[in-house]
Structures are given as structure tokens and as C-alpha cells.
N, C-alpha and C positions, 0 to 999 in steps of 0.2 A: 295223125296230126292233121287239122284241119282248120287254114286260117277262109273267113267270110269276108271279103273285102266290097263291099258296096260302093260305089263312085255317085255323086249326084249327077244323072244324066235326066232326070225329069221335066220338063218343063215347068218355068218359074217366068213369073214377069218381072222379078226383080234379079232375074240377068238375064233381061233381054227379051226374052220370051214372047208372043203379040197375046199369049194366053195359056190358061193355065193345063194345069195333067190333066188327065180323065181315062185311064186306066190302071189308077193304082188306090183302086177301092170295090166295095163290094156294089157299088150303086152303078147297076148295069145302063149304059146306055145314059150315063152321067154327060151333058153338054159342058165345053170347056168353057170357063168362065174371059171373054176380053175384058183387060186391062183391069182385072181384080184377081185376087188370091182365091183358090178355091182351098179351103182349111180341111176342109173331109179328105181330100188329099193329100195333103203336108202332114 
């Protein structure tokens, strides 16, 4: 029996955040985007 429970702990600027993820993609060495959504991310 195996539950996967994911939490959002990523960085968002729409709670708060000063910028976006940039390690949860394949795009190595990806810069975090200030006060914009990075979508290859999300």
C-alpha cells in the first residue's frame, strides 16, 4: 500500500515568492525568473 503525497513547497510569485523554481526541470542551470512565472517549471 503506497500513498504519494506531494505538498507545494516550490517557489511561486504568486505566494510570495521574490522568484521563481529552477530546479524542477530538465533545463540545467535554468536562471530564476524575478517577479515572473517561469511555466517550464509549473
Amino acid at each position: 500500500f503506497v500513498i504519494n503525497y506531494e505538498e507545494g513547497g516550490e517557489n511561486c510569485i504568486l505566494h510570495g515568492d521574490p522568484a521563481s523554481e529552477t530546479f524542477l526541470s530538465e533545463i540545467i542551470g535554468a536562471p530564476p525568473f524575478s517577479d515572473a512565472r517561469h511555466m517550464s517549471m509549473e
